[in-house]
C-alpha positions in Angstrom: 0.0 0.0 0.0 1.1 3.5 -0.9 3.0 5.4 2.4 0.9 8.9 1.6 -2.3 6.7 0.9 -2.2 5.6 4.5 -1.1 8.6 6.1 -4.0 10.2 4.8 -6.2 7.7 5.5 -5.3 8.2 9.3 -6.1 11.8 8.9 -2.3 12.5 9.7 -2.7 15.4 6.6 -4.8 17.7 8.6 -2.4 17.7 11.2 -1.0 20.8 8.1 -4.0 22.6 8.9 -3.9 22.3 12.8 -0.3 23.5 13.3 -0.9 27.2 11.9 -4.8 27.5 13.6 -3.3 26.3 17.0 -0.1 29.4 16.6 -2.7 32.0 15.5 -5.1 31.4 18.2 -3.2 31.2 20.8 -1.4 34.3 19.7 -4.4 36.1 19.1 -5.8 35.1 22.5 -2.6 35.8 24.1 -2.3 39.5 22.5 -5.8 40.9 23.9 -4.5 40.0 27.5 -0.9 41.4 27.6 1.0 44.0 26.3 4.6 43.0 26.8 6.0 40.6 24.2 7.9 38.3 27.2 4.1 37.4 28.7 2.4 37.0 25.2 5.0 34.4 24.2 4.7 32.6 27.5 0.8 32.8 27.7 0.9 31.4 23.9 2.6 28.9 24.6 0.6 27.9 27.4 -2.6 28.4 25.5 -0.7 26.2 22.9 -0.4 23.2 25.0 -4.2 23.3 26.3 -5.6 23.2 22.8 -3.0 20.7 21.9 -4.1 18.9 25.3 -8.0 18.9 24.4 -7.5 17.8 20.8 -5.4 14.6 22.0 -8.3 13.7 25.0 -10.9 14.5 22.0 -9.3 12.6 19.7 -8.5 9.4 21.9 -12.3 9.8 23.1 -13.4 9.3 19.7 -10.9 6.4 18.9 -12.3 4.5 21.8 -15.9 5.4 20.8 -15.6 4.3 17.7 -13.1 0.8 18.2 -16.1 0.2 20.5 -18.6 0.5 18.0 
């Protein structure tokens, strides 16, 4: 079986689309509650790791679900 086949049959391609959303948000999100550049890097980042963090529990939920089913 192709490599890329799979890969995208495991939905590992939209992992190109999440990257970018999850930098922007958390960037956004950390510019409207600090000014200085030193606490909107470090509440990015942090922000950055919670969404990464609930899109892994979401996801594993959902593999669970449906193996189950």
């Amino acid at each position: 079986m192709n490599p890329v086949l799979l890969l995208a049959q495991l939905g590992w391609m939209y992992l190109g689309y999440a990257i970018p959303l999850i930098v922007v948000i958390s960037l956004v999100y950390a510019a409207t509650r600090h000014e200085d550049l030193r606490a909107i890097g470090r509440h990015a980042f942090g922000c950055a790791m919670w969404i990464i963090g609930l899109m892994v529990v979401v996801g594993l939920i959902m593999a669970v679900v449906s193996a189950w089913l």
